[in-house]
C-alpha positions, 0 to 999 in steps of 0.5 A, spaced: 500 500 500 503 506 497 504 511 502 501 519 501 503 526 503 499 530 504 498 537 505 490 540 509 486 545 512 483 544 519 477 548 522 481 553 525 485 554 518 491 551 519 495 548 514 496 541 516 500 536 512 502 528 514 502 521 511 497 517 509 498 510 507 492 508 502 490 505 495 489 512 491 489 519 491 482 519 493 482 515 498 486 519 502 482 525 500 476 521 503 480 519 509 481 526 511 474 529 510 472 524 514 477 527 519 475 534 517 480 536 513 479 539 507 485 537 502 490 542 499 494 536 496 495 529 496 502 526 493 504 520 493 511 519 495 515 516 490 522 514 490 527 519 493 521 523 496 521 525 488 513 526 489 515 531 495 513 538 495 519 543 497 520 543 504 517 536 505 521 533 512 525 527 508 527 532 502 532 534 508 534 527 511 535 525 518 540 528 522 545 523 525 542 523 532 536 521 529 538 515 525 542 512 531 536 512 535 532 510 530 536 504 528 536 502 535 529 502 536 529 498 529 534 493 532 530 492 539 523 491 537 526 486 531 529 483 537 523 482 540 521 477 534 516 484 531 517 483 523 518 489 520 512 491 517 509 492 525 516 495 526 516 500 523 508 502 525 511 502 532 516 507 530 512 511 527 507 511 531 513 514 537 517 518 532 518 525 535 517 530 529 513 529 523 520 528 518 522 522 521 514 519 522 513 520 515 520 517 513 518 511 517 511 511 514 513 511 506 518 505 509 513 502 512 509 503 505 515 500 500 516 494 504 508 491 505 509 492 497 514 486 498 520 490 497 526 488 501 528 493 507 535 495 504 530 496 498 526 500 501 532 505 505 536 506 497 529 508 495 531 515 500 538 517 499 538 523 503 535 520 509 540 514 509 547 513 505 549 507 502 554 505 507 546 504 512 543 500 506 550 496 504 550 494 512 542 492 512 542 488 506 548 485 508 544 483 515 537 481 511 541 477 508 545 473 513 539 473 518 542 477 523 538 483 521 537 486 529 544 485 530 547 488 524 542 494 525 545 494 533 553 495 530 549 500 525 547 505 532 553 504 534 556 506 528 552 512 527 553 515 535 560 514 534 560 518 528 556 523 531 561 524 537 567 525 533 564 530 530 562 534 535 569 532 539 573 536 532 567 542 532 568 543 540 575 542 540 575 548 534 570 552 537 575 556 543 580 558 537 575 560 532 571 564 538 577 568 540 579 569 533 572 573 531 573 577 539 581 579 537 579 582 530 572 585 533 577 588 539 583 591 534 577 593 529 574 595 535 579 599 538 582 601 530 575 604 528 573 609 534 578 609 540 585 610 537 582 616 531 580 619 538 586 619 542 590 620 536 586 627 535 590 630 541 597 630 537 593 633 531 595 640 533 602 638 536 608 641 531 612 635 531 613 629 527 609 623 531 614 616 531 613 611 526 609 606 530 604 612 531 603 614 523 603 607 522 597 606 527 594 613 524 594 609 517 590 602 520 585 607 523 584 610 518 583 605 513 578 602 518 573 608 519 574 610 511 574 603 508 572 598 512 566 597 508 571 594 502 576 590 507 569 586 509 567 586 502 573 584 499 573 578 504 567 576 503 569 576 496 574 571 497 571 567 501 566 566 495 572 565 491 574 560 495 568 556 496 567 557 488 574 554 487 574 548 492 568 545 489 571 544 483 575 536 485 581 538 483 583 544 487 579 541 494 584 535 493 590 541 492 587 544 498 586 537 503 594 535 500 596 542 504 591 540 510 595 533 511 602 536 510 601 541 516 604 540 523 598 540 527 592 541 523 594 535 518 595 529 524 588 531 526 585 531 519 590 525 517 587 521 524 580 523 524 578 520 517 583 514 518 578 513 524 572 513 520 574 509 514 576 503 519 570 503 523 566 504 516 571 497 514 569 494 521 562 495 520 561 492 513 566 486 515 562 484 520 556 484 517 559 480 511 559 486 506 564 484 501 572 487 502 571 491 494 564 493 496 566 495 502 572 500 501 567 503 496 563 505 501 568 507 506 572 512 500 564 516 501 564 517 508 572 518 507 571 527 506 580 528 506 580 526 498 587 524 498 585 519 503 579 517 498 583 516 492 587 512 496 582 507 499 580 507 490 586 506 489 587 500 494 580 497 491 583 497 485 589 493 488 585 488 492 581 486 485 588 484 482 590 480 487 594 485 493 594 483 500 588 489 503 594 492 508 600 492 503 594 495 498 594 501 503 601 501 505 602 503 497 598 509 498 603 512 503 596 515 506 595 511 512 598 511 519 604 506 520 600 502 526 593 502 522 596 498 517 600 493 522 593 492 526 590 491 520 595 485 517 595 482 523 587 481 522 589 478 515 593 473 518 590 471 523 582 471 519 580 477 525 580 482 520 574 486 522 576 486 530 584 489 527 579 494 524 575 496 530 582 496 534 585 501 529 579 505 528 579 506 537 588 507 537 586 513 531 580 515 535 586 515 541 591 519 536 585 523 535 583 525 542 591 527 543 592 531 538 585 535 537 588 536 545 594 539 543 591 543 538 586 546 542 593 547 547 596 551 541 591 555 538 588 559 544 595 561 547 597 563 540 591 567 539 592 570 545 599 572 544 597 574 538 591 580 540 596 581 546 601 584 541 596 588 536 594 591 543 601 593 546 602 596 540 597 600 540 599 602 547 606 603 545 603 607 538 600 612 543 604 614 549 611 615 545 608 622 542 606 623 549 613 621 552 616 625 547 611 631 549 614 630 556 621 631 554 620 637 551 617 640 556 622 638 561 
């Protein structure tokens, strides 16, 4: 039975949408008559949500804290011996907001019409990528549905907190970058022009850090408009450009060969590739298919091509971890975790111990970022300000000596 978004009136006036699942487009409109609605618009939903009007819920996907809940809902309630139908009904019954309940509804709809469910999620590519349905397809077809799905909740919240670890270890430089330039621009624009008025009717040459100070402030208050607009302008530039493959691999390459900034970028895409590689191992996603999907999640580009590269190597017949290592892109202790693996047959454990050992580099190194930044930062506004200071009081020490 298809399922069908809808967009209505109530009594009051108020616009109304949901999902509903029925046999036609008139049903639903009976449906919601019934309910006292008056329908605006029934659309089927179609694959990708394609039938979808703009601003419907799943057009925008689900956010990764909502997938991993869901996921280990799904794996609870198939636990439980629920089949998937009546699981998926259950979920979309609790779900919090109207995106994800309609998300469920259209699932619910495409597997009572005999779809698999790993047919079903491919369906909706903006809610769930393909390393989720690679993963669940694997788990329907080796009968351990619920358990793949538990491997797949962990996945998704251990992503998700590497996430928020790198974005809350690069919010304090960033916050004292934009108060620095607030302060200096601050004090360019309406303090120093000021106290600079003083030594206007002085006949006397002002010290060089003086006219110096006098120049930055005057090009603060007169063309401070263009200095924004030219910024702006090359941010746009360099988003323009960086869409382009090509300059975003250039640029990535220049990323992983900085000191600090490229261990943090080198360790937290190598950890996520291998949890990716664990994940699909053990649910028996085959290797070649696997470092596909593991080159998607990868965002460094060189690292991507790499993971491609040692695809390409392991169908010709090379050993996963020599494939790697040939690429010169991955840490020295990752890839011995992962030969040993081969040797022994444990390769998705050997994964999931070099994905943990990158996520400990990655804590350390974020740590030491974070260590150097901020003091960095710091010193570098406290010697924008002491030169302002300094550009100030030597026109008045000089003032002082001729008095004396």
């Amino acid at each position: 039975m298809p399922a069908f978004a809808y967009q209505a009136l109530d009594p009051s006036g108020n616009t109304r949408r949901g999902v509903l699942q029925a046999d036609t487009a008139r049903a639903v409109r009976g449906v919601l008559r019934e309910r006292g609605l008056n329908p605006l618009s029934v659309e089927e939903v179609r694959e990708g949500g394609a039938a979808a009007p703009a601003g419907w819920p799943w057009r925008r996907g689900l956010g990764t804290a909502q997938l991993a809940l869901l996921t280990r809902q799904l794996a609870t309630l198939l636990g439980a011996g629920l089949p998937i139908d009546e699981a998926l009904g259950a979920l979309a019954e609790q779900a919090d907001n109207e995106r994800q309940r309609a998300t469920v509804v259209a699932l619910r709809a495409r597997v009572s019409e005999g779809a698999s469910l790993a047919g079903a999620l491919r369906e909706f590519p903006d809610a769930f990528p393909d390393l989720y349905c690679a993963t669940v397809g694997a788990g329907e077809q080796s009968g351990h549905l619920a358990g793949v799905l538990d491997r797949l909740a962990d996945h998704a919240e251990a992503s998700d907190a590497l996430r928020q670890k790198v974005l809350a270890a690069l919010a304090y430089p960033l916050l004292l970058t934009l108060v620095a330039i607030a302060v200096v621009a601050g004090l360019l624009g309406w303090v120093v022009p000021q106290i600079i008025a003083v030594f206007d009717n002085l006949q006397q040459a002002l010290p060089w850090p003086t006219r110096v100070l006098v120049a930055l402030s005057a090009l603060v208050r007169h063309w401070g408009w263009l200095l924004l607009l030219l910024v702006a302008g090359l941010a746009l530039v360099a988003r323009l450009a960086l869409r382009r493959e090509a300059w975003r691999e250039r640029w990535h390459a220049i990323l992983l060969r900085l000191p600090l900034v490229g261990r943090v970028e080198r360790a937290a895409n190598t950890a996520r590739a291998m949890r990716t590689l664990a994940l699909l191992a053990a649910s028996a996603v085959p290797l070649l298919d696997a470092l596909g999907i593991a080159a998607q999640v990868v965002t460094s580009l060189p690292l991507r091509q790499a993971l491609r590269g040692a695809a390409l190597k392991v169908r010709e017949g090379s050993a996963f971890s020599r494939a790697l290592a040939d690429s010169g892109q991955f840490p020295p202790v990752a890839l011995r975790l992962i030969a040993s693996g081969e040797r022994s047959g444990e390769l998705p454990r050997m994964l999931e111990a070099a994905a943990q050992q990158q996520q400990r580099e990655l804590d350390r190194w974020l740590t030491a970022l974070t260590a150097v930044l901020g003091p960095l930062v710091i010193l570098l506004v406290g010697a924008l300000v002491l030169f302002i200071v300094l550009a100030i009081l030597l026109p008045i020490f000089d003032l002082n000596r001729m008095v004396k």
